[in-house]
C-alpha positions in Angstrom: -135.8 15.1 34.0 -132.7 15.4 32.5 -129.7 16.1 35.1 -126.8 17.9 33.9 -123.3 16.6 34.0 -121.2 17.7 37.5 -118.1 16.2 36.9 -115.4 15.8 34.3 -114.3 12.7 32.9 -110.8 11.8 32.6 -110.5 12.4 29.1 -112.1 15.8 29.4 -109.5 16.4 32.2 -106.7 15.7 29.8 -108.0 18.1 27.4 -108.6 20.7 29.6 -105.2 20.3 31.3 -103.3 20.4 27.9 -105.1 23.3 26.7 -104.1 25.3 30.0 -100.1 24.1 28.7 -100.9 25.4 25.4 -102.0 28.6 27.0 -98.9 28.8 28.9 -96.9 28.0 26.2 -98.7 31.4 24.3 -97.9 33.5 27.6 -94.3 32.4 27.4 -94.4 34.3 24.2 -95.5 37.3 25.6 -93.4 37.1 28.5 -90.6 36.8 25.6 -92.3 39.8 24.1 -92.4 42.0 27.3 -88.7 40.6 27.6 -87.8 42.0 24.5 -89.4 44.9 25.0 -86.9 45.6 28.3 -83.8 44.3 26.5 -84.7 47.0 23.6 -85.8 50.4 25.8 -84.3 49.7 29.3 -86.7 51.7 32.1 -86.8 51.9 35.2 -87.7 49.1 38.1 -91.3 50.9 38.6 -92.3 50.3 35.1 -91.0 46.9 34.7 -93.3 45.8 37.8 -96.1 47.6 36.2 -95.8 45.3 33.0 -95.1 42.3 35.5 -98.4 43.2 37.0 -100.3 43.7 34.0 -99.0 40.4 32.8 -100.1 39.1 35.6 -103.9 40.7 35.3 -104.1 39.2 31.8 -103.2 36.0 32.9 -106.1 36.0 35.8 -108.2 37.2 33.1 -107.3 34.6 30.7 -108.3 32.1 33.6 -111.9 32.9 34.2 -112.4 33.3 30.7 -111.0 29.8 30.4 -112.7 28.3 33.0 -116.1 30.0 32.1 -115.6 28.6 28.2 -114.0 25.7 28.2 -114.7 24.1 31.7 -118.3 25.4 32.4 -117.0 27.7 34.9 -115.9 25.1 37.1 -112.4 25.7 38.0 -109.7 23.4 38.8 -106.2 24.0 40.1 -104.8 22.2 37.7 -105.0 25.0 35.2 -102.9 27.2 36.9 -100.0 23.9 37.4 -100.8 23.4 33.6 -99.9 27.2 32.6 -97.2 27.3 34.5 -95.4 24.0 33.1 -96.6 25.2 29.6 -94.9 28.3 30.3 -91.9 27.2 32.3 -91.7 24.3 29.2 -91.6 27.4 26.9 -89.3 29.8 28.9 -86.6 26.5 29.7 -86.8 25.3 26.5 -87.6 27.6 22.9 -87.6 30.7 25.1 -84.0 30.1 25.9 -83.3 30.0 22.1 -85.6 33.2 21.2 -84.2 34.9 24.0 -80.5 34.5 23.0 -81.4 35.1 19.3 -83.0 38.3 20.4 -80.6 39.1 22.3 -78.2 38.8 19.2 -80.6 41.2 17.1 -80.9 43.9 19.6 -76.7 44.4 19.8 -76.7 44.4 16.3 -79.5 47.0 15.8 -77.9 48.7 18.7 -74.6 49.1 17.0 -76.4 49.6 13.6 -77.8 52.9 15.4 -74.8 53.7 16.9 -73.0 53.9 13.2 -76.1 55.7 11.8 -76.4 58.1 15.0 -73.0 59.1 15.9 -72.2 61.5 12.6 -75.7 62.9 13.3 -75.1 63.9 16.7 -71.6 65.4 15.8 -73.3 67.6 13.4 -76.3 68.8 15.6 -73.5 69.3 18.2 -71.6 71.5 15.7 -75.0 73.1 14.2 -75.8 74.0 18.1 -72.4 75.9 19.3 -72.7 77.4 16.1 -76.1 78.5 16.5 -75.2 79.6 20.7 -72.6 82.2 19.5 -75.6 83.8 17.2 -77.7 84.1 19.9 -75.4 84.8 22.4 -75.0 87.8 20.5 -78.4 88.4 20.1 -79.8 87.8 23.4 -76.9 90.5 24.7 -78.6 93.2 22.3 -82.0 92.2 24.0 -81.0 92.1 27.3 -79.5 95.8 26.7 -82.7 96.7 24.9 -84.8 95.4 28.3 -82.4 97.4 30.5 -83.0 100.7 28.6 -86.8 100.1 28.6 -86.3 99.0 32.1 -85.2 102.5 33.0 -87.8 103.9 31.4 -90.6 102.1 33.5 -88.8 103.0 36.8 -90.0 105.8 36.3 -93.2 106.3 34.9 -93.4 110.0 34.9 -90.8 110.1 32.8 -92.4 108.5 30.0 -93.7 112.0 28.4 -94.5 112.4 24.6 -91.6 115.2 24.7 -88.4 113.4 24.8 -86.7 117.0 25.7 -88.8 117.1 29.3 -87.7 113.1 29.5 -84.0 114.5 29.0 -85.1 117.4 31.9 -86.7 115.3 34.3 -84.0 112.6 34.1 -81.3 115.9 34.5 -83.8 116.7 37.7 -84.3 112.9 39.5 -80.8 112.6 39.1 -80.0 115.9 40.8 -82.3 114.9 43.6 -79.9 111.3 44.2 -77.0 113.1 44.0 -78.4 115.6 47.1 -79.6 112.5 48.8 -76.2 111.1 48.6 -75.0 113.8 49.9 -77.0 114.8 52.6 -76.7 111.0 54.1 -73.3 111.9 54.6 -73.5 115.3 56.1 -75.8 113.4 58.7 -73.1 110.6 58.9 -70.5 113.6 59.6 -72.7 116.0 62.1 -73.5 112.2 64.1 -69.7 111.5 64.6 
């Protein structure tokens, strides 16, 4: 009977904890990534915690697939300590560099933008007022057209294929306002 190995040797320790470095050491990157990612398109605190969490899954994920390939799915603290000094190695030491570097890059594309941008905004800005006093205009001769037909629909009756009894029956509805008018003040007069 042949009676599998439970426990690591020292060697095998050694490997497993530098390869957990090295895997920090690629996380740093992508922290670097996400980083410039922030630095590039600034948003909002609820979105940066959702990457920071999402980081944070991939990581976890990273570690049981670690464990369950390289260490027989045993797993050890020491690949967490060994990611995290692989990353804070990473982050302290090259990621300082990157990060200023990319730093560097983003003001210049930045300002690059904001020379290319700036005469293309003036001249939508321009192309806009220009086009507001069209429709200004326009949207006036609408609003009159709506008012007219607006009348019209008030009242319904009035919308008869002779335009002559339209022309009557507008004469006569308007006759019948007028008498309201002033019959409410005949009954204001006869009350005082």
């Amino acid at each position: 009977m042949i009676v599998p190995e439970t426990f690591f040797s020292v060697n095998e320790e050694l490997r497993l904890f530098g390869m957990s470095c090295l895997a920090g050491a690629v996380f740093g990157v992508v922290w670097e990534f996400l980083r410039t990612i922030r630095v590039l398109l600034p948003h909002n605190s609820f979105l940066t915690a959702a990457e920071d969490i999402l980081f944070f899954m991939l990581y976890a994920v990273f570690l049981m697939c670690f464990t369950s390939a390289a260490a027989r799915g045993e797993f050890r603290v020491y690949y967490i300590i060994g990611g995290m000094s692989g990353f804070f190695l990473y982050i302290l030491t090259l990621g300082s560099v990157v990060s200023a570097a990319v730093g560097k890059i983003c003001f210049a594309l930045r300002k690059a933008l904001a020379v290319v941008s700036v005469p293309l905004i003036k001249a939508f800005v321009l192309l806009g007022k220009k086009a507001a006093l069209k429709f200004v205009g326009i949207s006036e001769i609408i609003v009159q057209i709506f008012k007219k037909i607006g009348l019209l629909l008030i009242y319904p009756i009035l919308l008869m294929y002779n335009r002559k009894e339209n022309k009557v029956e507008k004469h006569r509805t308007s006759r019948k306002s007028s008498h309201r008018r002033n019959g409410n003040s005949n009954c204001r007069r006869n009350q005082s």
